[in-house]
C-alpha positions as CSV (number, residue, x, y, z in Angstrom):
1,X,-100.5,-150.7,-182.9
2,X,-102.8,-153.7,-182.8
3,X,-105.2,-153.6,-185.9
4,X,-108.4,-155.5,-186.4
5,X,-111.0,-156.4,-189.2
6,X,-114.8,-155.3,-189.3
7,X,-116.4,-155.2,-192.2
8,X,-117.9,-152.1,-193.4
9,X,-121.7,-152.3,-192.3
10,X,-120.4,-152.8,-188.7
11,X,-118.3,-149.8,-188.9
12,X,-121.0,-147.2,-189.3
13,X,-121.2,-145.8,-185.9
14,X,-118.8,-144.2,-182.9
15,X,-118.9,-147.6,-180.6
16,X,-117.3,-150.5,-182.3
17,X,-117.9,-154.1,-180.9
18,X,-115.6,-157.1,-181.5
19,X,-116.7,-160.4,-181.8
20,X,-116.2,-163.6,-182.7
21,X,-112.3,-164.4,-183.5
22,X,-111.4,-161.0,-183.4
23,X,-112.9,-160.5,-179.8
24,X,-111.2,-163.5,-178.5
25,X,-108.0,-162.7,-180.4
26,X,-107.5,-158.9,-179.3
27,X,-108.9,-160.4,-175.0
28,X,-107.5,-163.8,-174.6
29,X,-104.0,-163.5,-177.3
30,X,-103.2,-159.9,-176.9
31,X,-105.0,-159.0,-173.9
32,X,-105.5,-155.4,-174.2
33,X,-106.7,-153.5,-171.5
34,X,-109.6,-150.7,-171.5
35,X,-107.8,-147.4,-172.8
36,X,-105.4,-149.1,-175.3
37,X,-105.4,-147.7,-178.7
38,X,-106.1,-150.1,-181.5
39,X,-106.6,-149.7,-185.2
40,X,-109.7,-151.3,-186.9
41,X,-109.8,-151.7,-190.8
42,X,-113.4,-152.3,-192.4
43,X,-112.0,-153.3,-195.8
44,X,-113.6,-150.8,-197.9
45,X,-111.2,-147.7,-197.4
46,X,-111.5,-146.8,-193.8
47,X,-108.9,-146.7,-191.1
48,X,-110.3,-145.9,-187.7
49,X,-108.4,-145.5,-184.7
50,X,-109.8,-146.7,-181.5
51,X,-109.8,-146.8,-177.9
52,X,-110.5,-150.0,-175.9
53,X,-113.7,-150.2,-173.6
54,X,-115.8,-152.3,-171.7
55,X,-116.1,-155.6,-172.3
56,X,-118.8,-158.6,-171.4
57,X,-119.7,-161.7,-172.1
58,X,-118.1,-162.3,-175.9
59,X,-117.6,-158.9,-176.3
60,X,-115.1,-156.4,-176.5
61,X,-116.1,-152.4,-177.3
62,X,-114.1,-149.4,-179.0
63,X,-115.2,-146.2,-179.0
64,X,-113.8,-144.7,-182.4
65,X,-111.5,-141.6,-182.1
66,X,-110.6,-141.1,-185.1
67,X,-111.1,-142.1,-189.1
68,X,-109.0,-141.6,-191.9
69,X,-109.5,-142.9,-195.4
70,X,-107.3,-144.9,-197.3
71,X,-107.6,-144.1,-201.0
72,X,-107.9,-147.0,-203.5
73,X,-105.2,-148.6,-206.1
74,X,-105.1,-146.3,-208.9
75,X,-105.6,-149.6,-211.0
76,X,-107.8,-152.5,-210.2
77,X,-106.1,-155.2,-210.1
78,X,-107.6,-159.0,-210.8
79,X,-105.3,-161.6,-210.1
80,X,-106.6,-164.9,-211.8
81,X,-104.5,-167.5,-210.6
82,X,-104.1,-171.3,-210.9
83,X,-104.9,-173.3,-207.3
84,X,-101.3,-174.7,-206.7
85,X,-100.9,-177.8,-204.6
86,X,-100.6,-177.9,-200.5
87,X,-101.1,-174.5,-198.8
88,X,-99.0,-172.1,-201.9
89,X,-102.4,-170.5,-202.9
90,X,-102.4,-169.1,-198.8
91,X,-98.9,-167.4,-199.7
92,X,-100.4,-166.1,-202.9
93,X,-103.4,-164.5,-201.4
94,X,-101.3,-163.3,-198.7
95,X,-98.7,-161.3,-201.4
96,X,-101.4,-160.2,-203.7
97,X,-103.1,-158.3,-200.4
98,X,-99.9,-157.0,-199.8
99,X,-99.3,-155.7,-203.4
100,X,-103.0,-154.3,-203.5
101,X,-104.4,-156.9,-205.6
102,X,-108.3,-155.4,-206.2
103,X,-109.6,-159.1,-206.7
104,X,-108.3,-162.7,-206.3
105,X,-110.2,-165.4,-208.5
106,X,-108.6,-168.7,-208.2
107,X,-108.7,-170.7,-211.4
108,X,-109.4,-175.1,-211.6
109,X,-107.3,-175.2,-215.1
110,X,-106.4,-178.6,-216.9
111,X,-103.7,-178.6,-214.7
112,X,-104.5,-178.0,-211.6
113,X,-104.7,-181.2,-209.6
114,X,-107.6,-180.0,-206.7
115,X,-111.2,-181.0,-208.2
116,X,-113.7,-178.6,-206.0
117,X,-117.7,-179.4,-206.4
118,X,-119.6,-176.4,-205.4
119,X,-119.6,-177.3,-201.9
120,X,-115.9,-177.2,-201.6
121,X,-115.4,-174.6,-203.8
122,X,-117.1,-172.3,-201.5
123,X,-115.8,-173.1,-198.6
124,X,-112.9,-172.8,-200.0
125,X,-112.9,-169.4,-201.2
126,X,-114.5,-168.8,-197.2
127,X,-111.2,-169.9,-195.9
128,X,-108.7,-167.9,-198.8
129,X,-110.7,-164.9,-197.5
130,X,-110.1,-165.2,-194.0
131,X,-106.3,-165.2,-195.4
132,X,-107.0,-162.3,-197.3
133,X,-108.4,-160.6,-193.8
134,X,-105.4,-161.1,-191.9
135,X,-103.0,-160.2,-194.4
136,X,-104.5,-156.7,-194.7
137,X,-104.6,-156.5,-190.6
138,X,-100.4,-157.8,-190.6
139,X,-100.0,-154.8,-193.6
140,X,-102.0,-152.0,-192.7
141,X,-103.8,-152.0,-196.0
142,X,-108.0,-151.0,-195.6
143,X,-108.8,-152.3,-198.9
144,X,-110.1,-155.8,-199.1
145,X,-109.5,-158.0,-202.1
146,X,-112.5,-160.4,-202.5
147,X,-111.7,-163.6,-203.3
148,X,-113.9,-165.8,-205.5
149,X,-115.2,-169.0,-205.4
150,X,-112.8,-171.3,-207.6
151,X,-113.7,-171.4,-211.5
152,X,-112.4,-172.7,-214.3
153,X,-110.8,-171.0,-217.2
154,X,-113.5,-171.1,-219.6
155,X,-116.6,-170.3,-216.9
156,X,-114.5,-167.0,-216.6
157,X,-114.3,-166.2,-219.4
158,X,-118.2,-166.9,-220.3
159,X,-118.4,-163.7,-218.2
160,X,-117.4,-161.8,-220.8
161,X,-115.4,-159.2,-218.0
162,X,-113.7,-156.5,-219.5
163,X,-110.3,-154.8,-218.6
164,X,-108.3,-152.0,-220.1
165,X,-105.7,-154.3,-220.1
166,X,-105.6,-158.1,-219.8
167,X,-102.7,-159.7,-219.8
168,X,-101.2,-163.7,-219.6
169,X,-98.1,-165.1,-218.0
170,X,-97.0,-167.5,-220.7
171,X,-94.4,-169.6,-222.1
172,X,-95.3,-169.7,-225.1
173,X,-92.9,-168.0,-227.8
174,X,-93.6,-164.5,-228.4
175,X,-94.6,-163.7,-225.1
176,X,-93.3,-160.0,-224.9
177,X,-92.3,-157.9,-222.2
178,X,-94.5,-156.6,-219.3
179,X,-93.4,-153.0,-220.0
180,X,-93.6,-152.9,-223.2
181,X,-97.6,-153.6,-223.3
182,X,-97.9,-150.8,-220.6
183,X,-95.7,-148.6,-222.9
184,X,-98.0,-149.3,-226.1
185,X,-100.9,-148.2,-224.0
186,X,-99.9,-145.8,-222.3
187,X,-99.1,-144.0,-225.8
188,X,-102.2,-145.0,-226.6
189,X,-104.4,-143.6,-224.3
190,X,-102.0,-141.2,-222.3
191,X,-102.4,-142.7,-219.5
192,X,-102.2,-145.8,-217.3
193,X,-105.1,-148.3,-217.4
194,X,-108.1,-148.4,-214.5
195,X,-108.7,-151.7,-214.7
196,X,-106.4,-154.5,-215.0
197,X,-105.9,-158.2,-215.2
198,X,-103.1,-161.2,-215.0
199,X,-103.4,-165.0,-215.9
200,X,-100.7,-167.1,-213.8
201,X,-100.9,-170.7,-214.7
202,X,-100.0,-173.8,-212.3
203,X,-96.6,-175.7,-212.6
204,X,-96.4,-176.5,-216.3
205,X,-97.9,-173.4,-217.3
206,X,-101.6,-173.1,-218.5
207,X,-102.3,-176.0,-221.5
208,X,-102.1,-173.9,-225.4
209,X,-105.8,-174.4,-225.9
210,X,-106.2,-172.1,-222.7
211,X,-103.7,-170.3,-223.6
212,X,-105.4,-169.1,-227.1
213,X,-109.3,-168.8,-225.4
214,X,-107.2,-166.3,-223.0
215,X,-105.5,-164.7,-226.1
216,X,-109.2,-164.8,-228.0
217,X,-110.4,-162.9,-225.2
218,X,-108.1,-160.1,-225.5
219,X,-105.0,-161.0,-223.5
220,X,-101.6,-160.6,-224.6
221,X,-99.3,-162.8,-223.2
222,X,-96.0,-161.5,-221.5
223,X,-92.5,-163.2,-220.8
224,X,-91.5,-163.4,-216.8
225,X,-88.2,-164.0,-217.8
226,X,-86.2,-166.9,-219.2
227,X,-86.5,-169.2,-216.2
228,X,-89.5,-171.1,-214.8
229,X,-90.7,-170.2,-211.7
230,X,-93.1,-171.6,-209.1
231,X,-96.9,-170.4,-209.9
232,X,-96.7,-168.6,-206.4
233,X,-93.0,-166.8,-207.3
234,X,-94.7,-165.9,-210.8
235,X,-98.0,-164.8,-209.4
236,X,-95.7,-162.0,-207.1
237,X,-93.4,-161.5,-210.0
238,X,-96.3,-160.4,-211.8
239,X,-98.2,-158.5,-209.3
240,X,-95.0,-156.6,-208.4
241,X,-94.8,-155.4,-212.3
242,X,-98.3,-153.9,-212.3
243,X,-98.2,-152.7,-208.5
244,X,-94.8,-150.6,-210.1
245,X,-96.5,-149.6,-213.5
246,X,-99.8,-148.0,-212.8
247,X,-98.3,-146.2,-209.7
């Protein structure tokens, strides 16, 4: 079944209306005919099962059969990641939707080569969320992750956000295993964290100095393994791990 994105202000009543991409998209690409079922996700939980009506000018209506809610991640999950060169941070956003990443913030670290003003920045973070849209329309997922304007490291971490558990991707000897930070915590609290959050650095890894603001934080770092991988294989090796560990 054909799904499609409204967000969740537009979902409020029993006639839907399409619009915009996803009106020309579901007439003129898929051309669905009035009585076809199709699925609409607003993002925020909801799953609501549709039938095709009329359409005019720009517009295509569904009346709404049916609406089931998706429950949320047991853990929220922020995935702060290093912009990678080319079109890798698309993939990213694309596997951290699919392995119900809460939030995406993408990080301008020493390393990274892209240099966004605040102009750019934001309409960057426009376009990863449009990404982020139809990633949860090709997975079925009705949870949204919002993506952030870019930010550096150290403007993140002025935020002062806290996590039950914030951890670093890091090459760095000592790095310790994923599981066994889950473990400690786990027999800790008795349970597995709410919240949740993993560094991934660009190719060469985040710089020490970031590395030990991170740590000063609260981060521990973790070991993905004895070979280095691509920031985008990391970001989903990592993702995976905490997708598997807090259920």
């Amino acid at each position: 079944m054909h799904r499609f994105y409204l967000p969740p202000e537009q979902c409020r009543e029993t006639e839907l209306v399409l619009t915009g991409r996803e009106e020309h998209h579901a007439r003129h690409v898929l051309r669905l005919q009035e009585g076809e079922r199709v699925t609409v996700l607003d993002g925020a939980g909801q799953e609501l099962l549709c039938e095709v009506g009329e359409s005019g000018r720009d517009i295509l209506k569904l009346g709404v059969i049916e609406t089931r809610i998706q429950p949320p991640q047991a853990c929220r999950i922020t995935l702060l990641q290093a912009m990678p060169k080319g079109k890798a941070m698309e993939s990213i956003i694309q596997k951290a939707t699919e392995l119900g990443a809460w939030r995406i913030v993408p990080l301008l670290s020493d390393r990274v080569v892209a240099r966004l003003d605040g102009t750019a920045a934001r309409s960057k973070a426009a376009k990863l969320q449009l990404i982020a849209i139809e990633a949860i329309k090709q997975c079925g997922s009705a949870w949204l992750p919002k993506v952030e304007t870019p930010i550096t490291p150290g403007d993140f971490l002025a935020r002062r956000e806290q996590f039950e558990l914030a951890l670093v991707a890091s090459l760095q000897p000592g790095s310790r295993s994923p599981k066994e930070h889950f473990d400690a915590f786990r027999a800790k609290q008795g349970r597995n964290p709410l919240s949740a959050c993993i560094w991934v650095g660009p190719e060469g890894d985040l710089t020490l100095a970031e590395v030990e603001a991170i740590r000063a934080a609260g981060a521990v770092p973790i070991t993905l393994g004895r070979l280095v991988l691509r920031a985008e294989t990391a970001a989903v090796y990592c993702l995976s791990i905490l997708n598997y560990e807090t259920g």
